[in-house]
C-alpha positions in Angstrom: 0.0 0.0 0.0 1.2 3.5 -0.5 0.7 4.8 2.9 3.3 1.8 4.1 5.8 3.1 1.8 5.6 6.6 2.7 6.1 5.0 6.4 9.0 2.7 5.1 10.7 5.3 3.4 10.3 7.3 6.4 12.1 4.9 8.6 14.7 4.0 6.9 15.9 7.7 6.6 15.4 7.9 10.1 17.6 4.7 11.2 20.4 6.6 8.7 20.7 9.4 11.5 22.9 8.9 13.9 21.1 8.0 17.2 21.5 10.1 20.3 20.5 8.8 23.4 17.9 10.8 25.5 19.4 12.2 29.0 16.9 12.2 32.0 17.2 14.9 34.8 14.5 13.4 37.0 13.6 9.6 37.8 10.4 8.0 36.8 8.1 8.4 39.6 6.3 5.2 40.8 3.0 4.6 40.2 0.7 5.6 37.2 2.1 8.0 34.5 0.3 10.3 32.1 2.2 11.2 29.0 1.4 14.3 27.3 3.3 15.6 24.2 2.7 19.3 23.9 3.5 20.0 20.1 2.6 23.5 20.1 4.6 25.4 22.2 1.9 28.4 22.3 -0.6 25.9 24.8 2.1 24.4 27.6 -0.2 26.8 29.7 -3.3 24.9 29.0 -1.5 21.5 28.4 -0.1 22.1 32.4 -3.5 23.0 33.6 -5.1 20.1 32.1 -2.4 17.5 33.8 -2.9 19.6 37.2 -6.7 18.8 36.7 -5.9 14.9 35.7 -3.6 14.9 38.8 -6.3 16.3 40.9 -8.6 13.8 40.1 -6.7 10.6 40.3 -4.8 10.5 43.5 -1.2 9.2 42.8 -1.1 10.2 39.2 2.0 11.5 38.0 2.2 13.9 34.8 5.0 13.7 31.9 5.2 16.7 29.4 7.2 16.5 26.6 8.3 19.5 24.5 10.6 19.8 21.5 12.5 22.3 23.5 12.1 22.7 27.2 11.2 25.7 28.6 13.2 29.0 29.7 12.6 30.0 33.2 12.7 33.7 32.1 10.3 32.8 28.9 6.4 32.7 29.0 6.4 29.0 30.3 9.2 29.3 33.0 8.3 29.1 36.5 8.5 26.6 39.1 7.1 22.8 38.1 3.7 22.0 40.0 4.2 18.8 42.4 3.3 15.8 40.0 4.2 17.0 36.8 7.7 16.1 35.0 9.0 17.8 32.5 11.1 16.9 29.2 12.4 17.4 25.9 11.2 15.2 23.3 14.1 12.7 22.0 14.7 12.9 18.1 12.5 10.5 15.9 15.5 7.3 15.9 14.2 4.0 16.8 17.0 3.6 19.3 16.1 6.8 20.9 12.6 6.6 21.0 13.1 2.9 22.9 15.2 4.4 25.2 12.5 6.9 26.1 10.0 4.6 26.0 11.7 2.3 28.2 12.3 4.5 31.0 9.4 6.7 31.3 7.1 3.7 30.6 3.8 5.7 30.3 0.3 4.2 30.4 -1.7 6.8 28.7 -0.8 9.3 26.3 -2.5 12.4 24.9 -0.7 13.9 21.9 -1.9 17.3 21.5 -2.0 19.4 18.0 0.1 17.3 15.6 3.7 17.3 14.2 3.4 13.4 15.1 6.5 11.8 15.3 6.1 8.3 13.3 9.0 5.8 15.1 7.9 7.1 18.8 4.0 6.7 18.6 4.1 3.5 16.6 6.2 1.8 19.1 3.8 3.5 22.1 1.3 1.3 20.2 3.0 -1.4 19.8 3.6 -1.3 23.6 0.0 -1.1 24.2 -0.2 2.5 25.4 -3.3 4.0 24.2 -3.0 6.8 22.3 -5.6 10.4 22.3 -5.1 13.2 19.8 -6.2 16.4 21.5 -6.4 19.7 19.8 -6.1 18.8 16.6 -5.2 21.7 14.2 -4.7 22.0 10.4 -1.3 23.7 10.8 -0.1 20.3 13.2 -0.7 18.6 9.2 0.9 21.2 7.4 4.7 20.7 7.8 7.2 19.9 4.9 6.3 16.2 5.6 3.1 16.3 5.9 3.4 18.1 2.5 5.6 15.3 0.7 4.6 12.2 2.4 0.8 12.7 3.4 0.3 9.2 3.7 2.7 8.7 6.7 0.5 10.7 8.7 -2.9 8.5 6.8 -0.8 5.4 8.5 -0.9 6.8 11.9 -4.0 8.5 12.5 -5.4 5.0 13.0 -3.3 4.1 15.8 -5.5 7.1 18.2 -8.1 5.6 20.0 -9.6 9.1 19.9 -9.2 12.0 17.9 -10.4 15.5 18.7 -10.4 18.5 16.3 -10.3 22.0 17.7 -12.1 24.0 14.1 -14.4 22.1 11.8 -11.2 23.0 9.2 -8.9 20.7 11.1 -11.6 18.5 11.1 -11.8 18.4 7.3 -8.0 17.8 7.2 -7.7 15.0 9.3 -10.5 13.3 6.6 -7.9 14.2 4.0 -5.8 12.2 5.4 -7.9 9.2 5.6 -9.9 9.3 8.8 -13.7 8.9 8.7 -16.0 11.8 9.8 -17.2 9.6 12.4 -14.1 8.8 14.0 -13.2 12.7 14.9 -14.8 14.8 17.3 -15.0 18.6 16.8 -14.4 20.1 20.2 -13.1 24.0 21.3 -9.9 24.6 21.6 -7.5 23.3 24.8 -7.5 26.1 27.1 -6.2 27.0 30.4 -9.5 27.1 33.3 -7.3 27.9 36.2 -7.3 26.2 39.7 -9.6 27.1 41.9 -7.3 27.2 44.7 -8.1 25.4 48.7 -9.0 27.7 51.7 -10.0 26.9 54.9 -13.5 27.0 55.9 -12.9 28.0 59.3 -11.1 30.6 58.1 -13.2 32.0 55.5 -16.0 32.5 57.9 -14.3 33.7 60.5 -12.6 36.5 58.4 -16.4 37.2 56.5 -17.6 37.7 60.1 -14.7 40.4 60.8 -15.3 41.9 58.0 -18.5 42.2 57.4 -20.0 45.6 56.0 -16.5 46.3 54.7 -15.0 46.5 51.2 -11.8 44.2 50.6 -9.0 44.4 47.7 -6.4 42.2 47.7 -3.3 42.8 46.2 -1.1 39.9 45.8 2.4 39.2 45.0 3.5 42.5 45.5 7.4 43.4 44.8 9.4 46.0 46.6 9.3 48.2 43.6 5.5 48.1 43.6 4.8 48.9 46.7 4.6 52.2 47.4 2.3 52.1 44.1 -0.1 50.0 45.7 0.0 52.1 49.3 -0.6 55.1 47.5 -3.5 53.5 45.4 -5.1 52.6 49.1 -4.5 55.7 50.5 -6.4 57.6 47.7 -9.3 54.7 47.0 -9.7 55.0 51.3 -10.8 59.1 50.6 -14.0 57.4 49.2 -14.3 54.3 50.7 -13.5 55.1 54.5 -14.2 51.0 55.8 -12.0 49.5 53.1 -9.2 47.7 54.1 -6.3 46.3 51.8 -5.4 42.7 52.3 -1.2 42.6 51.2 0.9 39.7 50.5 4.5 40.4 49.8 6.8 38.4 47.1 10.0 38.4 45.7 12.2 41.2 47.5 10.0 42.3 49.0 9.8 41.1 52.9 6.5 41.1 55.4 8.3 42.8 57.9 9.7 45.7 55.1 6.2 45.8 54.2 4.8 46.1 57.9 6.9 48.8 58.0 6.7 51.0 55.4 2.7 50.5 56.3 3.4 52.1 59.5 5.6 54.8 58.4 2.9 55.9 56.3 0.7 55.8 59.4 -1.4 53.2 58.2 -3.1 51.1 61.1 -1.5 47.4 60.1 -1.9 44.5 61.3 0.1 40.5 60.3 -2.3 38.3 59.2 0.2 34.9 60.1 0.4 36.4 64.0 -3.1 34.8 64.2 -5.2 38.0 64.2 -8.1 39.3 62.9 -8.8 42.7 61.2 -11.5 45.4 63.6 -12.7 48.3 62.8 -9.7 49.8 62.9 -7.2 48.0 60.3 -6.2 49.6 57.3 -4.0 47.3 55.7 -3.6 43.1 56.2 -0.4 41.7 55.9 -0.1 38.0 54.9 2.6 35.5 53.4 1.3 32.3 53.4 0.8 31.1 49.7 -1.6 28.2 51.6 -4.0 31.2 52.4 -4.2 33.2 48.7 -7.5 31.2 47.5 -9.0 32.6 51.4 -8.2 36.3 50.0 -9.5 35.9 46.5 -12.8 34.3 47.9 -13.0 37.7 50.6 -12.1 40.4 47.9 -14.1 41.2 45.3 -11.0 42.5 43.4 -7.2 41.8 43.2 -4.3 43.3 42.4 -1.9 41.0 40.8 1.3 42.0 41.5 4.7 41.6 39.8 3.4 43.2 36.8 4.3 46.5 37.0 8.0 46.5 36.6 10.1 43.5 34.7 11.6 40.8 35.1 9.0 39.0 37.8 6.5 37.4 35.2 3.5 38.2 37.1 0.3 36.0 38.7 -1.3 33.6 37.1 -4.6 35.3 36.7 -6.7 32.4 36.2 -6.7 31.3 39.5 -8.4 35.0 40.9 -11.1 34.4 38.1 -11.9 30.9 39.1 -12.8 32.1 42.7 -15.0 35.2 41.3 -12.6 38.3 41.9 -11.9 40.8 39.4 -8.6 41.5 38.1 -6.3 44.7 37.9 -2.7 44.4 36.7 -0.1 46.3 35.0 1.5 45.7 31.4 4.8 43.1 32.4 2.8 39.6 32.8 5.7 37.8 31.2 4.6 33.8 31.1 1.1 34.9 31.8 0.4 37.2 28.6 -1.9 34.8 27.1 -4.0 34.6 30.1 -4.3 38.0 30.6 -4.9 38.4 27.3 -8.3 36.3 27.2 -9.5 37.7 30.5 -8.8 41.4 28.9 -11.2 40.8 26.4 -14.0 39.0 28.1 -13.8 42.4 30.6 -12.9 40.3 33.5 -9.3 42.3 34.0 -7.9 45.9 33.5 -4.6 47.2 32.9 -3.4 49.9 34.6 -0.3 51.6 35.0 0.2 54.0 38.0 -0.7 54.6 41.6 -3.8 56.9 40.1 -5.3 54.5 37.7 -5.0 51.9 40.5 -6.6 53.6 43.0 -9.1 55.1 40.7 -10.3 51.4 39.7 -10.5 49.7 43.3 -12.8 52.3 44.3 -15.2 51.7 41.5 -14.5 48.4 41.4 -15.3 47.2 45.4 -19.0 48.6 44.4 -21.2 44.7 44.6 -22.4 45.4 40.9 -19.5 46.0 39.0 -16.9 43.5 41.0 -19.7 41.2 39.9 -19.7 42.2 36.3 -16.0 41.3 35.6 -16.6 38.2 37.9 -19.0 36.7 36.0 -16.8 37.6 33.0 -14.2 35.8 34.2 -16.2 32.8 35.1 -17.2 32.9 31.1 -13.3 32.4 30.6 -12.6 29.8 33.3 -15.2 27.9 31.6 -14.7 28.3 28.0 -13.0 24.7 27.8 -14.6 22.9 30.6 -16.2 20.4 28.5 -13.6 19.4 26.3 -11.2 18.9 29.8 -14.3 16.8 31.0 -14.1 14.9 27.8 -10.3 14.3 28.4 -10.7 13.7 31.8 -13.3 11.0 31.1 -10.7 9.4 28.3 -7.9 9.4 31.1 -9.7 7.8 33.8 -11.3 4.8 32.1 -8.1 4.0 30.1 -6.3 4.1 33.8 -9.0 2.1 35.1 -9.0 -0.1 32.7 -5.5 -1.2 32.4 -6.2 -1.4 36.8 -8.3 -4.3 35.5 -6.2 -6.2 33.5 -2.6 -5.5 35.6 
């Protein structure tokens, strides 16, 4: 057949290479292991949120990403790794490199997002029994210069996906072009990012709500030395309005609690430290807290966030999605570095607004702690968290039977 010689012909070029042997940073982690090949560098964002939400929902579940080229900390998908998810770079398309991969990472489940497939390492996945899910299917994933000359090596491997998702009805179209049946592709949106909806403690929560009740909250978070007097200043002119409100701050970066505490107190602001164990009267003015464990207890309180390490460079910013997912609006400045894209989609929904001095800060907390139009952008952002929900459902669904499955029969 012609689509095995396209696949022959591919091969054999292939074993002419000479073969380099993948090199492994991290061991593979015990247990169950999802692989997930993120082709398009553009959606590591979403491809990381959907293995946070796989690792969420199957206790003991470990996450592989692979990536032609691994990410730069100071790039738009550098950052610390989440617990449970490995990252590495892809190994070149040799049979003896691909093996060696396959061999220690040793995946039971793999979702290969966009395209660019890579013809030695999934057939041998699937001769290894490790089922096989195309995500995200694009036209431009079809469109390279071998996709171009030898169409049908792709024709022989679409078959080897259990399931195959297209994200536009034209992907959808090229992936019968290439020999697949209208049947055997589901036209879904696109993968995107939904955010975490971060943990707080109940206790917590109603204890602070009953402190504060009556009064307005922001909640500026992340906050570098070189932003704060910007966010101070914001405070001090949205409080000439807004007498009760009271600014919940947690420092990052170089910027210390107790450099914060004190600049708070030079400015004769009534302070108080949120990780002494105390609560906010009538009194407080500005909230100090560090703990990261507590940041999904702020967003839930304050109706709108700062999101801090975004007004000067170099810090990369806060991932915004996680605000959005627990309802609070979102102000930031123009550096959000690995973040942009998020940002981006929350921008145009109106769930977020860019601002870029002390003024324009204050200005928007005090129109935005009003109930109706905190609830405005919040219900904006809850548009965005959900744009993808089903197709991660879908996913999700895939994942978890497969895994269970293979439970079954091991």
């Amino acid at each position: 057949m012609a689509a095995s010689l396209g696949l022959t012909a591919y091969r054999a070029l292939a074993r002419r290479c000479e073969a380099r042997l993948p090199v492994f940073d991290a061991p593979r982690p015990k247990g169950e292991l999802l692989w997930i090949h993120c082709a398009e560098a553009g959606s590591y964002i979403a491809v990381q949120d959907l293995a946070l939400r796989q690792i969420a929902s199957r206790p003991g579940l470990n996450v592989l990403i692979s990536m032609a080229t691994l990410p730069r900390e100071s790039g738009p998908e550098g950052g610390p790794r989440p617990a449970g998810v490995y990252i590495t770079e892809i190994c070149e398309d040799h049979p003896a490199s691909v093996a060696a991969f396959l061999d220690y990472w040793a995946p039971d489940c793999c979702v290969w997002t966009w395209g660019g497939l890579r013809p030695n390492l999934i057939l041998l996945a699937a001769e290894r029994q490790c089922p096989l899910f195309l995500i995200n299917a694009d036209t431009a994933g079809f469109d390279g210069r071998r996709d171009r000359w030898l169409p049908d090596v792709a024709r022989s491997l679409l078959p080897m996906f259990t399931a195959v998702m297209a994200r536009t009805p034209a992907a959808a179209r090229r992936l019968m072009q290439l020999g697949l049946g209208k049947d055997d592709i589901e036209i879904t949106s696109a993968l995107l990012a939904g955010g975490q909806a971060l943990p707080c403690n109940e206790t917590d929560l109603a204890d602070l709500a009953a402190a504060c009740v009556g009064r307005s909250i922001w909640f500026a978070n992340g906050v570098h030395q070189e932003e704060l007097q910007t966010v101070l200043a914001a405070h001090r002119q949205a409080l000439r309005l807004s007498h009760r409100l009271l600014l919940v701050l947690r420092p990052s970066g170089n910027l210390l609690p107790s450099e914060a505490f004190e600049q708070c107190r030079q400015q004769e602001f009534r302070v108080l430290g949120w990780d002494d164990g105390n609560y906010p009267d009538e009194t407080t003015q500005v909230l100090i807290t560090e703990d990261p464990h507590d940041i999904g207890l702020f967003y839930r309180v304050a109706p709108v966030s700062f999101l801090g390490g975004s007004l000067v460079a170099g810090h990369g910013g806060v991932d915004p999605l996680e605000a959005a997912a627990l309802g609070s609006a979102i102000l930031y400045g123009p550096r959000v570095g690995r973040h942009l894209q998020s940002y981006s989609r929350l921008a145009s929904a109106g769930a977020a607004r860019i601002i870029n001095d002390s003024a324009a800060l204050g200005m928007a907390v005090s129109r935005l702690v009003a109930p109706d139009q905190a609830a405005m952008m919040a219900h904006a952002g809850w548009d965005v968290i959900s744009e993808g929900a089903a197709l991660t459902d879908r996913i999700s669904d895939l994942v978890q039977d497969t895994l269970d499955a293979q439970q079954v029969i091991n």
